[in-house]
C-alpha positions in Angstrom: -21.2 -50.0 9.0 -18.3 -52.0 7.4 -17.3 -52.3 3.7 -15.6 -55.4 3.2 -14.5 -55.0 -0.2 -12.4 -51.4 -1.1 -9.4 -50.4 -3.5 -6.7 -47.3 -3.3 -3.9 -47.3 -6.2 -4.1 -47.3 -9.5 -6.5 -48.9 -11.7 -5.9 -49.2 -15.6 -6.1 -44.9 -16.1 -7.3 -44.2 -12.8 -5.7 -43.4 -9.8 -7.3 -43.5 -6.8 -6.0 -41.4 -3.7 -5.7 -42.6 -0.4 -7.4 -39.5 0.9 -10.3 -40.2 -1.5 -11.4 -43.1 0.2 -10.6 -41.3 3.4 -13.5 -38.6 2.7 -15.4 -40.8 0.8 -15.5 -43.3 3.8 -16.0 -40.4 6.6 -19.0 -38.6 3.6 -20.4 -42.5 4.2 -20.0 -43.0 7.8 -18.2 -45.9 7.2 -16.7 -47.3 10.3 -14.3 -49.9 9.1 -12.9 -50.8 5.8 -11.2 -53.5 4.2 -8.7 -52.4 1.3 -6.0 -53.8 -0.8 -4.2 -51.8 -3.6 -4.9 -52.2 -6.9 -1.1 -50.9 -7.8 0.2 -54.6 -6.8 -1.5 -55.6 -10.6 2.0 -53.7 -11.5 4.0 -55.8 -9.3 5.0 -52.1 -7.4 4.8 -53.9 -4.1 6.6 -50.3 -2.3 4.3 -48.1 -3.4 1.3 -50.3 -2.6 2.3 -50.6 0.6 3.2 -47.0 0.8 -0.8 -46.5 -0.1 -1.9 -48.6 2.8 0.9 -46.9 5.5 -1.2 -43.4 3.9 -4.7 -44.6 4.0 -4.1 -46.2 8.2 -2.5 -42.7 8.8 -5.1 -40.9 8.0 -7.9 -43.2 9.2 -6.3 -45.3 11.9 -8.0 -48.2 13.3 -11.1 -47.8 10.5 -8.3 -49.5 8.1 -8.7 -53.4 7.6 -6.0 -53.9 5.8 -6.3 -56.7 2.8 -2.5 -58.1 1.6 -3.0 -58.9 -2.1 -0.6 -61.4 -3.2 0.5 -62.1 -6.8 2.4 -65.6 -8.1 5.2 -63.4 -8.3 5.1 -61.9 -5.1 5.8 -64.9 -3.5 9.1 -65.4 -5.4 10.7 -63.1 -3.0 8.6 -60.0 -2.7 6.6 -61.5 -0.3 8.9 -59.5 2.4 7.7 -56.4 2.0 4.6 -57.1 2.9 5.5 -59.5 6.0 8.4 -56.6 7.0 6.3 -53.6 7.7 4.7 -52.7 10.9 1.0 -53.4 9.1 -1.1 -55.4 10.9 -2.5 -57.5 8.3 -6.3 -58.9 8.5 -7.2 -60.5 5.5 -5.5 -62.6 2.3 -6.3 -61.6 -1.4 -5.8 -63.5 -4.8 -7.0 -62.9 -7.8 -7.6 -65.9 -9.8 -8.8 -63.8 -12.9 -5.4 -62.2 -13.7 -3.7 -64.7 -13.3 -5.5 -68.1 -14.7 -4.8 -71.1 -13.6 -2.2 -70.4 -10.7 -4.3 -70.1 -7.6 -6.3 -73.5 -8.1 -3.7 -76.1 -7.8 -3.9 -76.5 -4.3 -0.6 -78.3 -3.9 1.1 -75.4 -5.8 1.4 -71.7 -5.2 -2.3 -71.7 -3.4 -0.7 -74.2 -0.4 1.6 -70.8 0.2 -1.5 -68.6 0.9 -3.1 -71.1 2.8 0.2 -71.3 5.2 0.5 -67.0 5.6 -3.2 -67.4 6.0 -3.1 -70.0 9.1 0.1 -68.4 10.2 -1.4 -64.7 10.5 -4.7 -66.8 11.6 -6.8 -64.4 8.9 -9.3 -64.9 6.5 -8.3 -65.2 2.5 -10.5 -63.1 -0.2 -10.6 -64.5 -3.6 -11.9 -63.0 -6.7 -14.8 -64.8 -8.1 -16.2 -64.4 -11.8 -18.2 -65.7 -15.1 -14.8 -66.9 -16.5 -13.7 -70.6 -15.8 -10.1 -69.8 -14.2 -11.7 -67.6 -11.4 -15.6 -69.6 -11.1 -16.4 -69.8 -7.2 -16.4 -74.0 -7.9 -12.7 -73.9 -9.2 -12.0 -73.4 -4.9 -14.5 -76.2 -3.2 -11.9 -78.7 -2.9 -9.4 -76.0 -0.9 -12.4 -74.5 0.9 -13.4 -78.2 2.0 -9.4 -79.3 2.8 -9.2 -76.0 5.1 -11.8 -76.1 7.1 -9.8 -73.8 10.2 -9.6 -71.1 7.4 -12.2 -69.0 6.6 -12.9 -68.0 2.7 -14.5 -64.9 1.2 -15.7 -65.3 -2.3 -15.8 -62.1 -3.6 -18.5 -60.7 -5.8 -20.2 -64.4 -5.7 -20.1 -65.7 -9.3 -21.7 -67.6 -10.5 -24.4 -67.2 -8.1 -25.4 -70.4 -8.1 -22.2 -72.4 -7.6 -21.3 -69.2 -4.8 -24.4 -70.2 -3.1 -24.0 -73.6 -3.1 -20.8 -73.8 -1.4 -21.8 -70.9 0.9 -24.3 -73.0 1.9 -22.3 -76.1 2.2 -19.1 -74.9 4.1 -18.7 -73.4 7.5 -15.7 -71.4 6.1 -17.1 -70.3 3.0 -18.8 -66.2 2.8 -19.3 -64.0 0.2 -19.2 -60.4 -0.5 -21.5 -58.1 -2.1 -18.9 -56.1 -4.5 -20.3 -55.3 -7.9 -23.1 -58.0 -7.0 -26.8 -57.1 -8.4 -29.6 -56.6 -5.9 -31.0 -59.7 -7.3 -28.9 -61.9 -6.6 -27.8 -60.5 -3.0 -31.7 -61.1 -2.2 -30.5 -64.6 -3.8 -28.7 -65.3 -0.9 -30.6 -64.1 1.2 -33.9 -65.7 0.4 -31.4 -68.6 0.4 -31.0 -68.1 4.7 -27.6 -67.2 3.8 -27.4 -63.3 6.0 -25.6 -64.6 8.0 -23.0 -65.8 5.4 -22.8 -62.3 3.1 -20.3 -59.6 4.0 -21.5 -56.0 2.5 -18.6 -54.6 -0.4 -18.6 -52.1 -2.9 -15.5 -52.2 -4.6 -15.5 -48.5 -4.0 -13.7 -46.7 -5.8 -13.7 -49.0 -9.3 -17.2 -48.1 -9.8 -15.7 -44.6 -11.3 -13.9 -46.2 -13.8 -17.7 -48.4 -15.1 -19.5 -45.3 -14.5 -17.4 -42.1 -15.0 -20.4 -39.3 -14.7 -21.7 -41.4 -11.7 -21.2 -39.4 -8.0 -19.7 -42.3 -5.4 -21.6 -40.8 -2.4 -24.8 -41.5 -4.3 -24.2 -44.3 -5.7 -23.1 -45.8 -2.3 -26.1 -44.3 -0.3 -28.2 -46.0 -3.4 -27.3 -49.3 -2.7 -27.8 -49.2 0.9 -31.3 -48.1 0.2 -32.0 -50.8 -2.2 -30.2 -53.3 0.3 -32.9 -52.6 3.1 -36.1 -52.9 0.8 -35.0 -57.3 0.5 -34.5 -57.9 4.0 -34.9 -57.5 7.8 -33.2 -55.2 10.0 -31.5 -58.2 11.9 -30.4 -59.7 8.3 -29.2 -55.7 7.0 -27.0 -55.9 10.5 -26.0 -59.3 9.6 -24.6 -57.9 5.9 -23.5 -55.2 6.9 -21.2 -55.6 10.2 -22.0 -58.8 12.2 -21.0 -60.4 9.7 -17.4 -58.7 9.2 -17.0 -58.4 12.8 -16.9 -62.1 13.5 -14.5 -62.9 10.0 -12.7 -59.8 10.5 -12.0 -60.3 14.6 -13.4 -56.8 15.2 -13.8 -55.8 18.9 
């Protein structure tokens, strides 16, 4: 099992431990996880990384860890990320928070497209409803990269998400926040094999304060198997992230 889409740090008045996602992941079964730190929407770049240094400490080689860049990060702060001993294995950018930066591809995006070749790993972006962060605002860098693979997280709209999943080699999606509907979209779609399973664990507590995270996580896994096959709730679940992740 691998979640391709988890957050530690703080979120608006939430805090989210390190050790939280630690048990939660363990409670789950969870063998690998991919998480970036919500604290970098404060610019904090130190203590973000000092949330990821926490979270591989206590679980190791389970830890994917996701560098989420900011515009401003890339003036300078930048460094701390490339400086530590973190092996990094995935790119984030979140188009939403900051509109209009990411899709210019001849401005700040060209300098997460070069980390992203250099560190030869995939890059995550935030997809949503709003125009700044709609999946079609990235076809023309998904299509002028094709040696760089792209995760469209949360695949919105669904329909311009599936039709560039469809279209480009290098182009996934993730399941975080993403209605059973519309995964079984992609799905009935013959897209499996282009849909990495993500929860956005633990922001779900901040939507849904009364709801219990290990229940709500074993709940979508059980709706997850009643749309498809075994071989496609592999493919979602860890093929998938295996291949885009470079897992052994």
């Amino acid at each position: 099992m691998i979640d391709s889409h988890i957050h530690v740090g703080q979120f608006n008045d939430i805090y989210i431990e390190p050790s939280v996602i630690h048990d939660l992941m363990a409670g789950l079964n969870v063998d690998y996880y991919a998480v970036s730190s919500t604290t970098i929407c404060e610019e904090n770049y130190p203590k973000a990384i000092d949330e990821l240094q926490e979270i591989i400490w206590l679980d190791k080689d389970k830890v994917i860890p996701v560098m989420w860049i900011t515009p401003d990060g890339l003036n300078g702060n930048i460094a701390w990320y490339l400086e530590t001993s973190i092996k990094w294995r995935c790119l984030k950018i979140h188009p939403f928070l900051h509109p209009d930066v990411w899709t210019n591809a001849d401005g700040k995006m060209s300098e997460v497209i070069d980390i992203a070749k250099e560190l030869d790993i995939p890059v995550l972006i935030h997809t949503g409803n709003e125009v700044s962060c709609q999946s079609n605002q990235f076809e023309a860098i998904i299509a002028n990269n094709p040696d760089v693979l792209f995760i469209l997280a949360h695949g919105r709209p669904l329909n311009q998400t599936i039709r560039i999943v469809k279209r480009f080699d290098n182009a996934f999606a993730d399941t975080a926040f993403m209605p059973i509907g519309q995964i079984k979209a992609f799905i009935e779609s013959g897209l499996s094999h282009k849909v990495l399973w993500g929860t956005d664990m633990c922001i779900p507590k901040y939507f849904y304060p009364s709801c219990d995270l290990f229940q709500y996580y074993k709940g979508k896994l059980t709706e997850l198997a009643t749309i498809c096959s075994p071989k496609q709730y592999r493919q979602i679940t860890h093929d998938n992230a295996i291949i885009i992740f470079n897992l052994k």
